[in-house]
C-alpha positions, 0 to 999 in steps of 0.5 A, a space after each residue: 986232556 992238560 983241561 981234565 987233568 987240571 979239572 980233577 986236580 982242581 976237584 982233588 983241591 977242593 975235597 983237601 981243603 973241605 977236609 982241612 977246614 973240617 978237622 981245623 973245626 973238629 979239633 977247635 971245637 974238641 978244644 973248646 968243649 974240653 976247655 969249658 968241661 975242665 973249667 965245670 970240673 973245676 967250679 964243682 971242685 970249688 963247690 965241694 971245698 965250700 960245701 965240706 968246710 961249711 958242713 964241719 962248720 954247721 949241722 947236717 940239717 943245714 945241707 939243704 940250705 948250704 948247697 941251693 945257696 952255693 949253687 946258685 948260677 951253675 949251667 949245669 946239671 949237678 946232683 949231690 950224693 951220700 958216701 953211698 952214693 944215695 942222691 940228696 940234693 939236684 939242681 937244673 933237673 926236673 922236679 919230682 924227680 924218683 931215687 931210681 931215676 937220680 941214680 940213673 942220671 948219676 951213673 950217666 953222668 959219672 960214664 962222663 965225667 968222675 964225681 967230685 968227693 966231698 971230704 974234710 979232715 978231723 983230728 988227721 983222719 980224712 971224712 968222706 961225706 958225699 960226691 957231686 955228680 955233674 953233666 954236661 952244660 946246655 952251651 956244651 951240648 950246643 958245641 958238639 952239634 956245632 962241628 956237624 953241622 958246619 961239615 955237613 954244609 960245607 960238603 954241600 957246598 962241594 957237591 953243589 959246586 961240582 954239579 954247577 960247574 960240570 954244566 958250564 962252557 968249558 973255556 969259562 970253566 977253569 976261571 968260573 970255578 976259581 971265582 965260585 971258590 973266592 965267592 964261598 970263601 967270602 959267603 962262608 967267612 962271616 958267618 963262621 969267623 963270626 961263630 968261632 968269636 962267639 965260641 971264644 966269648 962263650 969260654 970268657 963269659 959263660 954268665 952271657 951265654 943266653 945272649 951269645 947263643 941267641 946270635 950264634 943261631 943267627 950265625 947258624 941261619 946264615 949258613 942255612 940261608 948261603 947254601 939255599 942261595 947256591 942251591 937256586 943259582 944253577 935251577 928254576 925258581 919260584 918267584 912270590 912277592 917281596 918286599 923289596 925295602 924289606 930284603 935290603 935293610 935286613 941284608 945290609 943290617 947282617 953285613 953292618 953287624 959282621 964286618 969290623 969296620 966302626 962308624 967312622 971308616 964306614 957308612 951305609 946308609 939305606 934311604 926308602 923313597 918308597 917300599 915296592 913289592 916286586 916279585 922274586 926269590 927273597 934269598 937270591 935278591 938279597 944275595 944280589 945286594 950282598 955282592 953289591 955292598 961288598 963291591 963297593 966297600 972293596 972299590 973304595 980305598 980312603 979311609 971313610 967308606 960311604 955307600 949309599 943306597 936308595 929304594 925307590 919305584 916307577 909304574 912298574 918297577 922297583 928301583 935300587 941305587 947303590 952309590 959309593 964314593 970308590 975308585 970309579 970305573 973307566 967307561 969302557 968297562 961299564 959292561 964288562 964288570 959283570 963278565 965272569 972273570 973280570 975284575 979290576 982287583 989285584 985279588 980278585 976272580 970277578 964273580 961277584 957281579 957277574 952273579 949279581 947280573 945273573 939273579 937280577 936279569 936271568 933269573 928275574 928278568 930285571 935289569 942292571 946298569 952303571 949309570 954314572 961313574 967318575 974316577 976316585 969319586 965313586 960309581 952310581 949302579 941301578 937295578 930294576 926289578 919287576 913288580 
């Protein structure tokens, strides 16, 4: 009884902190786009001061010229109008465009944002000579998508979660469900701290967003690609050829991007003695080398980080090392590492390894081991996959 009350406090824990982590990305995201829609309304305002100073300067045949010329790096679509509201001039539009379909996209961008009006003063009279009507920039519309998509992964991830963990042992199911949770905090921390630096870099150099959304999508793939990963860990698989040196560079080439340690604290290097196709899920071994990686950078406490690892091959399998230079592990432990629930770590819930034995053996009736061990000088593992 004291199991299932703790069990739907658990699952009530769960949907609070899903909804806390939505409305944190709904409110920051709002944030942003509010902040980069202020900081548009504010660069069409110093457009229509130039445009208005120009035109008392300049003759009205000159507008043409003066607003291409002004204009010249918005994001966004702006439209110049008359006093009537009778479009003249468009950027970042479609070419050819009628006077019907512009008064059109005037009016929906006036639903969005107020039109900007272009004045200037003669002899103490104000002059109405136009409006700019703008919309809303490719990187805003990007934002808005943003919020729904990461919501709709992250109650996934819950749904998943709670059908995995309703077909496991009950004695192991209190602390597989803490673990499974420290395992997602982890997998969904790169990916989406990632993302929010990405949308700050957007705000502080908007000229850079081609680039910046470029590896926001591979951000956006990663998330994809995490709940695929959950997704085949409680069901049959389809095994096809892979190349394994080809997962394991990819892999470890994201994690190096990602995490914020620079060259001098840490080195992972990938040596490819030979390049084996093996058969396997391509997401799941690369998941399984993820956790490894991320165990040994957590194992090692000096200042240099070095891991190393090496592919190579035998008749008929392909062969993983993965050496580091961390704390070690006592010998007694050597099985027990990839029980779910041990750890060593004062913060850990042991649950990386313990999946990583899981995709490597039972799902790809390979095998995994530590071969050599030595206190404060490092752990050497070894994975064996079918070809």
């Amino acid at each position: 009884m004291i199991f299932k009350i703790n069990q739907t406090y658990q699952k009530i824990g769960l949907f609070l902190l899903g909804l806390l982590l939505t409305s944190s990305l709904l409110i920051y995201s709002n944030w942003i786009v509010n902040k980069l829609r202020e900081d548009n309304r504010e660069i069409v305002k110093i457009y229509s001061e130039i445009i208005a100073k120009s035109l008392n300067e300049t003759s009205s045949s000159d507008l043409g010229f003066i607003f291409n010329e002004i204009i010249q790096k918005v994001q966004f679509p702006i439209i110049y109008s008359d006093s009537e509201k009778k479009p003249n001039y468009y950027k970042n539009l479609a070419e050819g465009l009628s006077e019907i379909e512009l008064k059109n996209i005037i009016q929906s961008m006036d639903e969005l944002n107020e039109p900007i009006p272009i004045t200037y003063t003669l002899q103490g009279e104000k002059i109405l000579l136009g409006f700019l009507h703008y919309g809303e920039s490719s990187i805003i519309m990007s934002l808005k998508w943003l919020p729904l998509i990461e919501i709709l992964i992250l109650f996934m991830f819950i749904f998943l979660f709670i059908i995995i963990f309703s077909s496991v042992n009950k004695i192991e199911k209190s602390n597989i469900w803490n673990g499974m949770a420290k395992e997602t905090a982890h997998q969904l921390g790169t990916p989406i701290s990632a993302l929010m630096g990405w949308v700050q870099r957007i705000k502080n150099y908007p000229d850079k967003s081609t680039s910046i959304i470029n590896e926001m999508e591979i951000d956006i793939n990663r998330l994809t690609e995490i709940s695929d990963r959950f997704s085949k860990i409680g069901s049959n698989i389809k095994l096809s050829e892979v190349n394994l040196g080809q997962v394991v560079k990819e892999n470890i080439k994201y994690l190096k991007k990602r995490y914020s340690f620079d060259e001098d604290s840490l080195d992972i290097s990938v040596k490819v003695k030979a390049s084996p196709v093996i058969v396997g899920d391509y997401t799941l071994i690369g998941w399984a080398i993820e956790n490894m990686i991320k165990n040994s950078i957590d194992s090692i406490e000096i200042d240099k980080r070095i891991i190393k690892v090496i592919i190579d091959e035998n008749g008929k399998s392909g062969i993983i090392y993965i050496e580091d230079n961390g704390k070690g592990i006592e010998k007694h432990n050597w099985n027990k590492i990839f029980k779910p629930g041990f750890t060593t770590k004062l913060r850990g819930w042991g649950i990386g390894l313990s999946l990583v034995k899981r995709i490597i053996e039972e799902l790809h009736h390979g095998k995994i081991s530590v071969i050599k061990s030595q206190n404060n000088k490092g752990t050497t593992f070894k994975i064996f996959l079918n070809k």
